[in-house]
C-alpha positions in Angstrom: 21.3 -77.0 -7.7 20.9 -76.2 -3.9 22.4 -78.7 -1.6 20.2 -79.5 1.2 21.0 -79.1 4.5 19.2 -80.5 7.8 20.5 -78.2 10.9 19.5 -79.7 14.4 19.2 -77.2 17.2 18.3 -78.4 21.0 17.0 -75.0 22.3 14.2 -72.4 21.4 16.0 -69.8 22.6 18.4 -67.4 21.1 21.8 -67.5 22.8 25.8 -68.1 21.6 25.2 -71.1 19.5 21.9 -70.0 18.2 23.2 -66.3 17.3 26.5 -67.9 15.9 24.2 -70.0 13.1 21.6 -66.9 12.6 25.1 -64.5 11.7 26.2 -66.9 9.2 23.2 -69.2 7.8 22.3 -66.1 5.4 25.6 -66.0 3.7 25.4 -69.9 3.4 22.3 -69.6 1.7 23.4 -67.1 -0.7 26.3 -69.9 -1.8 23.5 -71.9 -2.6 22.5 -74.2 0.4 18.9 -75.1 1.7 18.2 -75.0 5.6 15.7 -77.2 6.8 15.8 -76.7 10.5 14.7 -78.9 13.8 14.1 -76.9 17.0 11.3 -76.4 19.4 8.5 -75.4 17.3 6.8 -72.5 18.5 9.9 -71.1 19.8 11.8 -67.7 19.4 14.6 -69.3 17.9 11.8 -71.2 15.2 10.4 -68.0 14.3 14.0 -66.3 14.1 15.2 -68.7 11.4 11.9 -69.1 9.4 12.8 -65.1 9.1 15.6 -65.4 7.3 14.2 -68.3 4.5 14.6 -71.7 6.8 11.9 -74.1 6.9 11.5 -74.9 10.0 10.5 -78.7 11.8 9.7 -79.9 15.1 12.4 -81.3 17.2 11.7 -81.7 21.2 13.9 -83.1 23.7 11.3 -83.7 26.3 7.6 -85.1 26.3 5.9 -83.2 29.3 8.4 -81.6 31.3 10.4 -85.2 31.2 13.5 -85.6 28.7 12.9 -88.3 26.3 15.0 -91.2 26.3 18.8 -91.2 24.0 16.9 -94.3 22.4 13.5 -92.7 21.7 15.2 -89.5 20.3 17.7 -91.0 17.9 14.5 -93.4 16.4 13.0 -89.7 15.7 16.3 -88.2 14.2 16.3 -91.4 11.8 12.7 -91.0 10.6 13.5 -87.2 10.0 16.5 -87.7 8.2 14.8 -90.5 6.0 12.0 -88.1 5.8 14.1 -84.6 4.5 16.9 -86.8 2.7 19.5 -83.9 3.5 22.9 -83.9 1.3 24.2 -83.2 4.7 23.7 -83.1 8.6 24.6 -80.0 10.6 24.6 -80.2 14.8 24.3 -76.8 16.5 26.0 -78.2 19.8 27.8 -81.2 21.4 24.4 -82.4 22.7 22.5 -82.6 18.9 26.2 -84.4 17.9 25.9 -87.3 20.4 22.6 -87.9 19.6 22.7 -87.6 15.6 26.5 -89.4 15.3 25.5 -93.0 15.3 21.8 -91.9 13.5 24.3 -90.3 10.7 26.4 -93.0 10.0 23.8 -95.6 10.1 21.5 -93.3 7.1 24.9 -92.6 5.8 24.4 -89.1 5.8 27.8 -86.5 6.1 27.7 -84.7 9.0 28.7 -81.5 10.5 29.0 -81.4 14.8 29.7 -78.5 16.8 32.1 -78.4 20.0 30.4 -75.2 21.8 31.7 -76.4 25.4 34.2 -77.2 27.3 33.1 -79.9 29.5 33.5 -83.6 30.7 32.1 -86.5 28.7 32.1 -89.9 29.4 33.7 -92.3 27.4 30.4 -93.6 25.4 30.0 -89.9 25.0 32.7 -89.5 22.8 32.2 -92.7 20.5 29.2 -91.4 19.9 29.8 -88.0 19.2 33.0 -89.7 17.2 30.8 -90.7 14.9 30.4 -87.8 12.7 32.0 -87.2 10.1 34.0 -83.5 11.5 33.6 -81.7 14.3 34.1 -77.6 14.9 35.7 -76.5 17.9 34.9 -72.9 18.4 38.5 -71.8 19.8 41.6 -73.4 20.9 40.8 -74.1 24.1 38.2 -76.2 22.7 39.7 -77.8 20.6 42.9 -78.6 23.0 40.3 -79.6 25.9 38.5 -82.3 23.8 41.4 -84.0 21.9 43.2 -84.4 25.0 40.1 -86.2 26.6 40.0 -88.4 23.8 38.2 -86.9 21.0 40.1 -87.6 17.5 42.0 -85.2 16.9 41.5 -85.4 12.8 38.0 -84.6 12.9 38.1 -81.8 15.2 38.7 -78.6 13.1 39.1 -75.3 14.3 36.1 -72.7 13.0 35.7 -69.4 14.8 32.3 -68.1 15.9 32.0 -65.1 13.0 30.2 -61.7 14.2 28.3 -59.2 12.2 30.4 -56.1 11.8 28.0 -53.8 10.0 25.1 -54.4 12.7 27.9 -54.5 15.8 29.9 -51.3 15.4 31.4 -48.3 16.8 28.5 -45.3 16.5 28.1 -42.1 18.5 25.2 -42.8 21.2 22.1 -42.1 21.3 20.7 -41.8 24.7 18.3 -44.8 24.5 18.7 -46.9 27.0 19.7 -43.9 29.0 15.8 -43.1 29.0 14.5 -46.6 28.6 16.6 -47.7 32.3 15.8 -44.3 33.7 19.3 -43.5 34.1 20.3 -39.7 34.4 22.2 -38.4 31.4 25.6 -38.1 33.2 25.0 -41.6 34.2 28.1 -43.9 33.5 26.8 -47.5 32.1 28.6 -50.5 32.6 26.6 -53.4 31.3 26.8 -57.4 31.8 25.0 -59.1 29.0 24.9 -63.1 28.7 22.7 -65.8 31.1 21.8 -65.4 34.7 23.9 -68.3 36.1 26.8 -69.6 38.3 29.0 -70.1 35.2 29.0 -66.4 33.9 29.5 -65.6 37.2 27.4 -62.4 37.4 27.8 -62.7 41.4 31.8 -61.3 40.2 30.7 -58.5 38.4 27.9 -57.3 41.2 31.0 -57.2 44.0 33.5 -55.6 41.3 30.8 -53.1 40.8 30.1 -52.2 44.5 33.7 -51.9 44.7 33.7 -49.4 41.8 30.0 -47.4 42.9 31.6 -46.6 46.2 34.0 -44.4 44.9 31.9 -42.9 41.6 28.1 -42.7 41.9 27.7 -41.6 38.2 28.4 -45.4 37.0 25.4 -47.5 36.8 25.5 -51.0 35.6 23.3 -53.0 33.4 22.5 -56.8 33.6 21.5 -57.5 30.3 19.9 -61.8 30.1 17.8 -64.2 31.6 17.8 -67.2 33.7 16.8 -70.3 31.6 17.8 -73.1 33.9 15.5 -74.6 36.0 17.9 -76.5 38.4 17.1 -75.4 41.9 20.4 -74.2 42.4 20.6 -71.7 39.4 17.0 -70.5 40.8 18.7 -69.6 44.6 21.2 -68.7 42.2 19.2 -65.9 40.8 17.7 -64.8 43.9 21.1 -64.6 45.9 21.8 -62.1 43.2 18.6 -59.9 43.2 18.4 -59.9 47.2 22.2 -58.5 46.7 21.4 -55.8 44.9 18.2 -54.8 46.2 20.0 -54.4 49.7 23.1 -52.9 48.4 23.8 -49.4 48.9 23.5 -49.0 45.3 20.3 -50.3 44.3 19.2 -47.2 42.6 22.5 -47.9 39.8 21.7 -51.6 39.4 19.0 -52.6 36.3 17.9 -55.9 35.6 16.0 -55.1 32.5 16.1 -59.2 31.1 16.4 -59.4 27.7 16.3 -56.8 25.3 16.1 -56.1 21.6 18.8 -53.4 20.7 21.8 -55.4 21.9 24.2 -53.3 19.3 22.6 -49.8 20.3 23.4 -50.1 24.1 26.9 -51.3 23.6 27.2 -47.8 21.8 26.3 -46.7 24.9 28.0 -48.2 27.2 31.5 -47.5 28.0 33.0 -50.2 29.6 31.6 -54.1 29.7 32.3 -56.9 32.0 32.3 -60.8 31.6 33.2 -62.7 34.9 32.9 -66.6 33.2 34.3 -68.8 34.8 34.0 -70.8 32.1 34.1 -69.5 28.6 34.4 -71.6 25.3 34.6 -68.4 23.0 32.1 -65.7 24.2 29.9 -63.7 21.3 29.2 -61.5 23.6 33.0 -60.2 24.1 32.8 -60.6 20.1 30.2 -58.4 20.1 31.8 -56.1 22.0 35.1 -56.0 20.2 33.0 -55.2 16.7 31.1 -52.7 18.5 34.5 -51.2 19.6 33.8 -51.6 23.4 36.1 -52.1 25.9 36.0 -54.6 28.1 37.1 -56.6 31.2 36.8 -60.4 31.1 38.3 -63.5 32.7 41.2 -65.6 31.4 39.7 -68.5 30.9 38.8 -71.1 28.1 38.9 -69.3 24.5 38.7 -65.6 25.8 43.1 -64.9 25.8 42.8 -65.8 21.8 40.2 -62.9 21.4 42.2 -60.1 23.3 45.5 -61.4 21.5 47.7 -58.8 20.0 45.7 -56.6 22.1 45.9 -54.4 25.0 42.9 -55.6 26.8 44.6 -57.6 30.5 42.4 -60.3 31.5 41.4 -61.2 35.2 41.8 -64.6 36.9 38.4 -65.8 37.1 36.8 -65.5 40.8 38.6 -62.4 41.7 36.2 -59.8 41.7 39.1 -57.2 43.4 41.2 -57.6 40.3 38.2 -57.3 38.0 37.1 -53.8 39.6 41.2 -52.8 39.9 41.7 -53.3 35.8 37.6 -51.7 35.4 38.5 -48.7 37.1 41.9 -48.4 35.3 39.8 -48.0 32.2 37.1 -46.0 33.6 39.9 -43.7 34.5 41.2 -43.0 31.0 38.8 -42.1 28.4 42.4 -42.3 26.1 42.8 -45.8 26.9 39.3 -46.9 26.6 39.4 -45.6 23.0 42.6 -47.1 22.4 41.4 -50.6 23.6 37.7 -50.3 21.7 39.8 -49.5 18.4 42.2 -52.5 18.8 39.1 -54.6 19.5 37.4 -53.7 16.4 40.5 -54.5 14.3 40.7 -58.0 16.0 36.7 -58.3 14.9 37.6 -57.1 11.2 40.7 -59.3 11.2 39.8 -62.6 12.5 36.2 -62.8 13.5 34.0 -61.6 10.2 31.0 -63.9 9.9 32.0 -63.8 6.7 35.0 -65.1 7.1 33.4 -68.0 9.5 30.8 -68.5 6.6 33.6 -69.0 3.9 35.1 -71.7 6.6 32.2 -73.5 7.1 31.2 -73.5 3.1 34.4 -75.2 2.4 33.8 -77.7 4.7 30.3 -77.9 3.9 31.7 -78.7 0.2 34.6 -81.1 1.2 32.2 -83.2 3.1 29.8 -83.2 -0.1 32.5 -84.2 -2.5 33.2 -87.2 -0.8 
């Protein structure tokens, strides 16, 4: 008999934590557990996991532009839990855990939270989130940051983000985006791929690149995401970045296609990616890349050193966009070493970051919580 499981998801769009459920909810299902899902109706991420058998419920934050109150929200939660009866409670983020903890443990429901940050919460923030039954820290760092602010460390297990190998993974290329971007076939890509904000800091990468463009006008570099904050300063944040390009010397190499849909295919065809966070929990997209056998350069910062370990992949100080281009055009340099690198990446994908093996993790846990 299939065990029912009621996943709560804040967002309608598909980024980190939303990719991270969509790689493993199909395996879960095949072990024998039921999804029904709470996200923005409407939304991509709705339509991504009715795709893949999850029924699919309503769940807004916000009433007319305005975020509802913690209050208003949890008396929701409670009617839907009463309403679906789950065997168990899955939260998609630290935000869906605060909320849902004292909702769970008043319905007396198990419950699953995920850590997907590394940020500071307030005291109340972490009773509340305290309240479910165990918590997933995607890396380390995560794990280490939110014990030591005063989250217990006995429900805080550690579950890495799994990645699918078969759909990210080393192929010849193909020429695609080379014709879709417009970009000559001798072009070099370098791509950026993850949201359009201070954090990721794309403003590192755009000076690493016109540090790298000045010497080799073959490389042209891709900024693959969106902006999805609608804080004033992540707007100028935007802007600053497009008026930078535009007037750059190297306009013509810069391409800002948004989002796309072949994520895998143009990491075939890249040959070199970089990921300036400044602050990283564990980034799919440098998972991606290491299944996809793709070298990269990325920042040393939150859970990024325990994806490169046992690697030869040197990580940057965050903010220093002079050592970021110094350790790209290393790479760009050696086609040898770039292969070397995308090989050792793709064993440290195989090895450590299957979604199957993040699927087996969760089922456990899934089943210990069950059993009482």
């Amino acid at each position: 008999m299939s065990q029912r499981v009621l996943f709560l998801g804040e967002y309608g769009w598909q980024n980190g934590g939303e990719n991270s459920f969509l790689a493993v909810a199909p395996l879960l299902i095949e072990q024998g557990f039921e999804f029904v899902t709470a996200v923005p109706s409407g939304s991509e991420f709705s339509a991504a996991l009715e795709a893949i058998g999850c029924q699919s419920m309503d769940l807004s934050l916000f009433h007319q532009g305005h975020r509802k109150s913690q209050s208003q929200i949890r008396e929701e939660l409670e009617r839907l839990v009463r309403h679906v009866q789950p065997n168990l409670v899955h939260c998609n983020s630290i935000s869906t855990s605060r909320l849902a903890g004292p909702v769970t443990r008043s319905c007396q429901v198990p419950s699953v939270g995920y850590l997907r940050d590394i940020l500071r919460l307030s005291g109340q923030a972490i009773r509340d989130i305290s309240q479910i039954d165990q918590l997933i820290a995607v890396s380390q760092a995560t794990r280490d940051y939110h014990v030591a602010a005063g989250m217990p460390a006995q429900q805080v297990l550690l579950i890495y983000n799994g990645v699918d190998l078969d759909r990210f993974n080393p192929r010849p290329p193909t020429g695609e985006f080379h014709s879709r971007l417009g970009i000559p076939s001798s072009g070099r890509i370098i791509i950026c791929v993850g949201q359009i904000g201070i954090r990721k800091g794309v403003d590192i990468v755009l000076e690493s690149f016109f540090s790298l463009a000045a010497t080799d006008p073959s490389l042209q570099l891709v900024l693959v995401g969106d902006r999805h904050s609608k804080k004033q300063e992540a707007i100028e944040y935007e802007q600053q970045l497009k008026t930078a390009s535009e007037s750059s010397s190297f306009s013509n190499q810069i391409h800002w296609p948004g989002r796309i849909d072949n994520t895998p295919r143009l990491m075939n065809e890249a040959i070199l990616l970089l990921h300036a966070a400044r602050q990283e929990p564990l980034g799919r997209v440098l998972l991606e890349a290491a299944a996809s056998g793709l070298p990269f350069v990325a920042t040393r910062v939150g859970g990024t050193p325990e994806i490169v370990a046992d690697t030869g992949v040197d990580l940057v100080p965050a903010d220093d966009a002079a050592e970021m281009a110094r350790v790209a055009q290393r790479l760009l340099d050696s086609s040898h070493q770039r292969g070397k690198i995308g090989r050792e990446l793709r064993g440290q994908a195989v090895q450590r970051f299957s979604m199957q093996e993040c699927a087996d993790n969760l089922h456990r846990l899934y089943r210990r919580l069950l059993n009482g």
